[in-house]
C-alpha positions as CSV (number, residue, x, y, z in Angstrom):
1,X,-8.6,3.2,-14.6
2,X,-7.4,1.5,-17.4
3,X,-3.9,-0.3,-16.1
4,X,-1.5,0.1,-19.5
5,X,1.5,-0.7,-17.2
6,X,-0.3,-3.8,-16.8
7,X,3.0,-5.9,-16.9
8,X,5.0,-4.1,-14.1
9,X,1.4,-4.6,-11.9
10,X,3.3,-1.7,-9.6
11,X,1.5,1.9,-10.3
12,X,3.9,5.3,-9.8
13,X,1.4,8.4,-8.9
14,X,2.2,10.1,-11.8
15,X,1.0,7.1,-13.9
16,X,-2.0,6.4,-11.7
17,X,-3.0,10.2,-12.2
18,X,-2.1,10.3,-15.7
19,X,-4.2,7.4,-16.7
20,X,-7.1,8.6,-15.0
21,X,-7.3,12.3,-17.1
22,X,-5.8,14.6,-14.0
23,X,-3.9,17.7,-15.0
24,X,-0.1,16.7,-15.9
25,X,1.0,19.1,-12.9
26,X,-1.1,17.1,-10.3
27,X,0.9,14.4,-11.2
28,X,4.5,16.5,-10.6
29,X,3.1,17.9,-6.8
30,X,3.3,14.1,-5.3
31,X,0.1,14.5,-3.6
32,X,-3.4,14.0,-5.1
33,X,-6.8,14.9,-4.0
34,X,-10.1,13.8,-4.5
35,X,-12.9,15.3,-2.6
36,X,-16.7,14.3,-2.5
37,X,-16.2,12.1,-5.3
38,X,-19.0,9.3,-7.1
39,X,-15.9,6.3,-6.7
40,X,-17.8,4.3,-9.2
41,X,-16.9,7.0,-11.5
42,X,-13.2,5.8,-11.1
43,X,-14.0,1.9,-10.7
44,X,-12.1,0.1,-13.4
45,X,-9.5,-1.4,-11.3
46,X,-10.6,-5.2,-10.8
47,X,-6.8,-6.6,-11.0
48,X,-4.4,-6.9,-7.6
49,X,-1.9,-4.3,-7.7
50,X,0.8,-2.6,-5.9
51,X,1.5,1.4,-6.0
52,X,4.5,4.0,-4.8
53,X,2.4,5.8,-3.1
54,X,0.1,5.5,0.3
55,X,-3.7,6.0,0.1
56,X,-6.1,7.6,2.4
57,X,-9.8,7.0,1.9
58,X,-12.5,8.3,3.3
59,X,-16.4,6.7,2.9
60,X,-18.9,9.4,3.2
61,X,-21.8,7.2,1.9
62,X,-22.6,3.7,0.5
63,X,-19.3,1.5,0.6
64,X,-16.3,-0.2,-0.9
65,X,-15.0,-4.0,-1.1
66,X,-11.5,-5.0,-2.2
67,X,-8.6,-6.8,-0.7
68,X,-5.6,-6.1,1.2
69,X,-2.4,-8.3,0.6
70,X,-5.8,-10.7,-0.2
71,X,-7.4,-10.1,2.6
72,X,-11.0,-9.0,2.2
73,X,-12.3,-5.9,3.4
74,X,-15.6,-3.7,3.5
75,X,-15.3,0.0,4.4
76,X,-19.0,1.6,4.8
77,X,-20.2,5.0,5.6
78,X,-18.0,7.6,8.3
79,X,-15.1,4.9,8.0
80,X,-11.4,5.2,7.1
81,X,-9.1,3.0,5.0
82,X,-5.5,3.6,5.1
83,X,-3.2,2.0,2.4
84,X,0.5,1.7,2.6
85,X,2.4,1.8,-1.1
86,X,3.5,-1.9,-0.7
87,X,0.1,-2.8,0.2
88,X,-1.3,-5.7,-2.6
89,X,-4.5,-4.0,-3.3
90,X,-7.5,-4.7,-5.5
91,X,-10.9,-3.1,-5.7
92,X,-13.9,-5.5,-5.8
93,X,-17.3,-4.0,-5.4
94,X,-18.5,-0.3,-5.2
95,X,-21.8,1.2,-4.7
96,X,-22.9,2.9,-7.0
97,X,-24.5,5.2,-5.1
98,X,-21.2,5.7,-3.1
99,X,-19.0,9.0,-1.7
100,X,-15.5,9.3,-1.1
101,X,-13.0,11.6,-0.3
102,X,-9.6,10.2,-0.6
103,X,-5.8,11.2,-1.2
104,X,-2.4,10.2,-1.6
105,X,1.3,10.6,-1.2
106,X,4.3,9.8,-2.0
107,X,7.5,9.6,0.3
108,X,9.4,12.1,-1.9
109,X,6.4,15.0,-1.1
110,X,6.8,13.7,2.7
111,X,10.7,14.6,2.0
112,X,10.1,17.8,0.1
113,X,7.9,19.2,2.9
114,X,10.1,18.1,5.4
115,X,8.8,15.7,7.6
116,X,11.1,14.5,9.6
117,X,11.8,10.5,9.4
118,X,12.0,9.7,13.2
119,X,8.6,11.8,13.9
120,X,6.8,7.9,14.0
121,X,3.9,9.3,15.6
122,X,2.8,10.9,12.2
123,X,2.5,7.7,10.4
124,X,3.1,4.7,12.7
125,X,-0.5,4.0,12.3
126,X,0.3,2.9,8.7
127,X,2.5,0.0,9.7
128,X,1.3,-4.1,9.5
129,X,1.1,-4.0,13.8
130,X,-2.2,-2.2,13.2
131,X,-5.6,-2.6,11.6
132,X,-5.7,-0.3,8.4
133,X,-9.3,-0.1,8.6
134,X,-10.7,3.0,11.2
135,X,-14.8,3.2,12.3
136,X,-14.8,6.8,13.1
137,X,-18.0,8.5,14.7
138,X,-19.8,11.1,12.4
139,X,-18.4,13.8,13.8
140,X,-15.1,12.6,12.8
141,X,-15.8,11.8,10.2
142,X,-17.1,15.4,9.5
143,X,-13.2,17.0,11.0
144,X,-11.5,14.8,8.0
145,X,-14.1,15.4,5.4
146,X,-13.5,19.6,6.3
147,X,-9.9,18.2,5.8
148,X,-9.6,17.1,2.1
149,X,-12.2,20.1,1.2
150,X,-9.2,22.6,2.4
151,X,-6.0,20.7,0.3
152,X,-8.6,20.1,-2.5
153,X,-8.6,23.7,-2.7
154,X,-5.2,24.4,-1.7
155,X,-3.8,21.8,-4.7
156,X,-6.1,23.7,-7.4
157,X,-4.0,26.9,-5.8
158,X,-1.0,25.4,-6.6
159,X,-2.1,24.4,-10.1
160,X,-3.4,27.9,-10.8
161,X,-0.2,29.4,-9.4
162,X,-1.3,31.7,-6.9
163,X,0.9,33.4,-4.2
164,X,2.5,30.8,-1.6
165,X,0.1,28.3,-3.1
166,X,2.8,25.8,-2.3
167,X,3.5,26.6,1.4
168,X,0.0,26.8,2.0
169,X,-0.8,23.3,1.0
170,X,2.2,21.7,2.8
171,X,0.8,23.1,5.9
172,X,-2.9,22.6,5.3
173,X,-1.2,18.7,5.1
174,X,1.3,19.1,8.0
175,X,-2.5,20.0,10.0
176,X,-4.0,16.9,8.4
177,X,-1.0,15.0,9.7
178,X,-1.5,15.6,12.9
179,X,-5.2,15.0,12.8
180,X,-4.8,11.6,11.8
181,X,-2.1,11.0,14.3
182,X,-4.2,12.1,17.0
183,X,-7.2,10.3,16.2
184,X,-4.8,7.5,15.9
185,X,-5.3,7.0,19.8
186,X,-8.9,6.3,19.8
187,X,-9.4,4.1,16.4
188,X,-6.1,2.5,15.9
189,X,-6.6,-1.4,16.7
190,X,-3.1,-3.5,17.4
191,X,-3.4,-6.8,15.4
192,X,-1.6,-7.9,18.9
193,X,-2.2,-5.2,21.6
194,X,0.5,-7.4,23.9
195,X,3.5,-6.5,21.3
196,X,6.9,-7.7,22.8
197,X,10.0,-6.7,21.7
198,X,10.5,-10.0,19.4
199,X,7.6,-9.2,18.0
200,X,8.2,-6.2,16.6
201,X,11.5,-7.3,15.1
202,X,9.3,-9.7,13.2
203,X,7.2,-7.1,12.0
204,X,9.6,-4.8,11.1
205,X,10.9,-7.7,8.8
206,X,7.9,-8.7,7.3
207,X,7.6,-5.5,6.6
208,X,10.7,-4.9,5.1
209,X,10.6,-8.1,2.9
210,X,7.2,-6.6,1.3
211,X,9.7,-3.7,-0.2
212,X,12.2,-5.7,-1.1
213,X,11.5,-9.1,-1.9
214,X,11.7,-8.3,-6.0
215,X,15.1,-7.7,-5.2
216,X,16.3,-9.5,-2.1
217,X,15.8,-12.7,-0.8
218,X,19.1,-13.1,1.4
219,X,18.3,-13.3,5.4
220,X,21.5,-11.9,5.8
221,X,21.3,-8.7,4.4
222,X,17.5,-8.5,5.7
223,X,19.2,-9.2,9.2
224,X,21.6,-6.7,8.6
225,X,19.5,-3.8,7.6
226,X,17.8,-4.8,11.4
227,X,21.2,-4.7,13.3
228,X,20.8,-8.2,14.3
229,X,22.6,-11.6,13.2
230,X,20.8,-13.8,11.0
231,X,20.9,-16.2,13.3
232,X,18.5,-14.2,15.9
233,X,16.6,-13.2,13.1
234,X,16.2,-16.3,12.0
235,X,15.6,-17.4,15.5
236,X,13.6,-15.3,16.6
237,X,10.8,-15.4,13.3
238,X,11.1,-19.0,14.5
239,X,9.9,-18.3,17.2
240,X,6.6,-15.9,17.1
241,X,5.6,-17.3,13.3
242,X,6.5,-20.5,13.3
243,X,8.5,-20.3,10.0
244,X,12.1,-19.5,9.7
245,X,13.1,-15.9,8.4
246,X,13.5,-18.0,4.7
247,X,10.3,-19.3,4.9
248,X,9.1,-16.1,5.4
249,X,10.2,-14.6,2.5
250,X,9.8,-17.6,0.5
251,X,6.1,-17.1,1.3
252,X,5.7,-13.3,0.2
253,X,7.7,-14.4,-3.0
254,X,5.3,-17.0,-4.0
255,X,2.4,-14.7,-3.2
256,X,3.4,-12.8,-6.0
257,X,4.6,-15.1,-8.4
258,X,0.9,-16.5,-8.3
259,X,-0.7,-13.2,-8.5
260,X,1.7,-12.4,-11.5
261,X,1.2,-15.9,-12.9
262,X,-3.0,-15.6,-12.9
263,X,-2.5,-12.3,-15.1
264,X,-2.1,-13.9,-18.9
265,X,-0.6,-11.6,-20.2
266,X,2.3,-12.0,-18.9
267,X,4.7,-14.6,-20.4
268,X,6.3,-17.0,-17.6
269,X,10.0,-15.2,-18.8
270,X,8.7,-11.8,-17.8
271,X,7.3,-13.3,-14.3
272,X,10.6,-14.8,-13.6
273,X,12.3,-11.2,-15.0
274,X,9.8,-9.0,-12.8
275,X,10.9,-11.6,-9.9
276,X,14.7,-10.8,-10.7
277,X,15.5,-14.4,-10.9
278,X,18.8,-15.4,-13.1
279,X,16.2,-17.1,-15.4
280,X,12.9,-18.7,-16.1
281,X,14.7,-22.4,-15.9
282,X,15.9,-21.5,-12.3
283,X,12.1,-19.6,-11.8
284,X,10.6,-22.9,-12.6
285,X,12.7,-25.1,-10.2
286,X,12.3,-22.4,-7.1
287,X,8.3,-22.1,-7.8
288,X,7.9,-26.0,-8.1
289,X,10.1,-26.5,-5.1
290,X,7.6,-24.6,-3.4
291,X,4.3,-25.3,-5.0
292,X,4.4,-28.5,-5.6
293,X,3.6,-27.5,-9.8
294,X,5.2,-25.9,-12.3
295,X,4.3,-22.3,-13.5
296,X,2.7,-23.6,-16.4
297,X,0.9,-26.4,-14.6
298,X,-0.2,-23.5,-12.3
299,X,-1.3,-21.5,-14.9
300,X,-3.1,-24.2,-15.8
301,X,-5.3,-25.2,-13.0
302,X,-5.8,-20.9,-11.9
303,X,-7.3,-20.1,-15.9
């Protein structure tokens, strides 16, 4: 997967799918299938990297290791990873021997087919309140692999045109929707099964600040787009993290500047750009304010 957009470090589908040799009209559908697949055949990815669009992955045999938002992970035989697009992601290790089935979407297919935005059990399992990572029993793991088989076929329908080829595979997805949703209940793990109500605000702005933070680092506007004051945002992050909402986003900024900052290629100018900051001068100031070092002096020490 050779990553020629290394410089944005954020994959679209079409891109992803493009560079990887699918058909030009897979890339136009907004949904992409793989099914019964050698993954080392598509292991070239060894860089952290975001994407538009959420993953589903499905180890039949052998297993995978990678990060999430740098935290390791190992997904092994008859176990499920799901991916969300803002999701920091980066492949480490894959048997060779291994077997995968695996999709993903965008949210403009979920629009085009018409799932409806307040039908949360669909895709609730995808927010940072639960574990990503499922350990399904075989015969589960038999239900989803049947899954991907069907919309593998149904997406080479489309391609080849053939009567309601289209309505057919929005189903076949719709059913694979619900599947997932309702093996949710037995192999979805809350991070915190005791969830209050504070808690969840908190989530739902970390959550919003991995989208955003390129663009916004103002609590105000984060506490607006949450119908509460900044002040009981504030507050309340406070509270359950120990940080204040700032802090917060402070912290998922630098994340990235240091992930952007390790890859060389970049210059420290396009790092401060990418980070929509007036400039590299005021880059420098914010990143050393929080660091402790300058980009360069970073850059330095993480060769």
């Amino acid at each position: 997967m050779a990553h020629k957009k290394g410089h944005e470090r954020i994959f679209t589908q079409a891109d992803f799918l493009l560079e990887n040799g699918f058909h030009d009209k897979r890339a136009k559908i907004g949904l992409a299938i793989l099914s019964d697949i050698q993954l080392s055949d598509y292991d070239n990815i060894r860089t952290n990297f975001r994407s538009d669009f959420t993953s589903i992955i499905l180890v039949q045999k052998g297993e995978i290791k990678g990060m999430l938002n740098r935290t390791a992970f190992t997904v092994k035989e008859n176990e499920l990873l799901l991916v969300s697009p803002n999701t920091l992601k980066k492949l480490i290790y894959v048997d060779k021997n291994s077997v995968v089935s695996g999709l993903n979407f965008t949210l403009d297919f979920l629009v085009e087919i018409g799932v409806p935005t307040n039908k949360m059990e669909l895709y609730d399992y995808f927010t940072s309140k639960y574990s990503p990572h499922w350990k399904l029993t075989k015969e589960d793991a038999a239900i989803l692999t049947a899954h991907f088989q069907r919309l593998s076929i149904r997406s080479d329908n489309l391609l080849d045109e053939q009567p309601f080829s289209r309505e057919l595979l929005h189903h076949t997805f719709f059913l694979f929707l619900y599947e997932l949703a309702a093996m949710s209940t037995k192999y979805t793990e809350l991070k915190n099964p005791n969830i209050s109500r504070k808690e969840s605000l908190v989530i739902s702005f970390s959550n919003l600040v991995h989208l955003e933070f390129r663009h916004q680092r103002n609590v105000q506007q984060y506490a607006e787009q949450l119908f509460v004051t900044p002040k009981y945002l504030t507050e309340t992050v406070k509270e359950i993290t120990g940080k204040s909402a700032g802090e917060v986003i402070d912290d998922i900024v630098m994340l990235e500047a240091k992930v952007l900052l390790e890859d060389t290629r970049l210059s420290i100018a396009e790092v401060a750009e990418m980070l929509h900051f007036s400039d590299q001068s005021f880059f420098g100031k914010y990143f050393k304010r929080h660091s402790g070092v300058s980009p360069r002096e970073f850059r330095l020490v993480n060769k």
